[in-house]
C-alpha positions, 0 to 999 in steps of 0.5 A: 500500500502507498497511501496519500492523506489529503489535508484541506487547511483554512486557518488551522496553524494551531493544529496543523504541526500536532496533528501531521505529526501525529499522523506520521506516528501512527500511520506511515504515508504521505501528506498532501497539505491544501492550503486555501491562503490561510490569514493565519499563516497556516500555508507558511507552517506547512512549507516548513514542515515540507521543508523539513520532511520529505513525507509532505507535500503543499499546495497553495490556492489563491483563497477560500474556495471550498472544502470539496473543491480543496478535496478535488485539488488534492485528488488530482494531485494524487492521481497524476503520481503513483499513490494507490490509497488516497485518505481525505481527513480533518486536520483539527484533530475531530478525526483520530490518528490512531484510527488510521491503521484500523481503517487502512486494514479495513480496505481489505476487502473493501474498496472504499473504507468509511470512518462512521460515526452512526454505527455501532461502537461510533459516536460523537464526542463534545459536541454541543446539541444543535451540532448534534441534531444537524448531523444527525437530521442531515444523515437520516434525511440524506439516507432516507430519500438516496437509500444508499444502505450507508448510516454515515453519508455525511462522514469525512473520514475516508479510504479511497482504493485510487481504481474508486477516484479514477472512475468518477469524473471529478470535474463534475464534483461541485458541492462543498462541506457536508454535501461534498461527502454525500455526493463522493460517497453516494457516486461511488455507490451508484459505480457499485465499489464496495463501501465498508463502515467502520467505527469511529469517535468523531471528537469536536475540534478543541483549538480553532474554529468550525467552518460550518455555515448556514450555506453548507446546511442549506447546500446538503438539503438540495444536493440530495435531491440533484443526487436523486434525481440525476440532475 
C-alpha cells in the first residue's frame, strides 16, 4: 500500500504541526497539505514542515474556495503520481490518528473504507446539541430519500482504493462541506465499489474554529435531491 492523506487547511496553524505529526506516528504515508491562503499563516507552517520532511507535500490556492473543491485539488494531485490509497481527513484533530491503521486494514476487502460515526461502537464526542441534531437530521434525511444502505453519508473520514477516484469524473464534483461527502460517497455507490463502515469517535475540534455555515446546511438539503434525481 502507498497511501496519500489529503489535508484541506483554512486557518488551522494551531493544529496543523500536532496533528501531521501525529499522523506520521501512527500511520506511515504521505501528506498532501491544501492550503486555501490561510490569514493565519497556516500555508507558511506547512512549507516548513515540507521543508523539513520529505513525507509532505503543499499546495497553495489563491483563497477560500471550498472544502470539496480543496478535496478535488488534492485528488488530482494524487492521481497524476503513483499513490494507490488516497485518505481525505480533518486536520483539527475531530478525526483520530490512531484510527488510521484500523481503517487502512479495513480496505481489505473493501474498496472504499468509511470512518462512521452512526454505527455501532461510533459516536460523537463534545459536541454541543444543535451540532448534534444537524448531523444527525442531515444523515437520516440524506439516507432516507438516496437509500444508499450507508448510516454515515455525511462522514469525512475516508479510504479511497485510487481504481474508486479514477472512475468518477471529478470535474463534475461541485458541492462543498457536508454535501461534498454525500455526493463522493453516494457516486461511488451508484459505480457499485464496495463501501465498508467502520467505527469511529468523531471528537469536536478543541483549538480553532468550525467552518460550518448556514450555506453548507442549506447546500446538503438540495444536493440530495440533484443526487436523486440525476440532475
Amino acid at each position: 500500500m502507498k497511501p496519500i492523506i489529503i489535508l484541506p487547511t483554512y486557518n488551522e496553524i494551531e493544529n496543523l504541526e500536532p496533528f501531521v505529526a501525529e499522523v506520521l506516528a501512527n500511520f506511515k504515508t504521505h501528506i498532501l497539505i491544501v492550503d486555501d491562503n490561510s490569514p493565519d499563516g497556516t500555508g507558511k507552517l506547512a512549507d516548513q514542515l515540507a521543508a523539513k520532511n520529505p513525507a509532505i507535500s503543499v499546495e497553495h490556492r489563491a483563497g477560500k474556495m471550498g472544502l470539496g473543491s480543496a478535496y478535488v485539488h488534492g485528488f488530482k494531485w494524487a492521481l497524476a503520481r503513483d499513490f494507490d490509497v488516497i485518505v481525505e481527513m480533518d486536520s483539527d484533530f475531530s478525526h483520530n490518528p490512531e484510527d488510521l491503521p484500523r481503517l487502512a486494514e479495513a480496505l481489505g476487502d473493501a474498496d472504499v473504507v468509511l470512518g462512521s460515526r452512526y454505527v455501532s461502537g461510533g459516536g460523537i464526542s463534545n459536541w454541543p446539541q444543535h451540532r448534534l441534531f444537524i448531523s444527525s437530521l442531515g444523515n437520516l434525511y440524506a439516507r432516507m430519500i438516496l437509500q444508499a444502505g450507508l448510516q454515515d453519508l455525511t462522514g469525512g473520514f475516508k479510504f479511497f482504493r485510487r481504481k474508486v477516484l479514477e472512475s468518477i469524473d471529478l470535474n463534475k464534483i461541485w458541492s462543498d462541506g457536508y454535501a461534498f461527502q454525500i455526493e463522493t460517497t453516494y457516486r461511488v455507490i451508484q459505480q457499485g465499489f464496495r463501501v465498508k463502515e467502520v467505527p469511529i469517535v468523531f471528537k469536536d475540534r478543541t483549538r480553532g474554529k468550525s467552518k460550518i455555515s448556514r450555506r453548507v446546511i442549506w447546500e446538503a438539503i438540495w444536493v440530495v435531491w440533484k443526487l436523486k434525481l440525476g440532475i
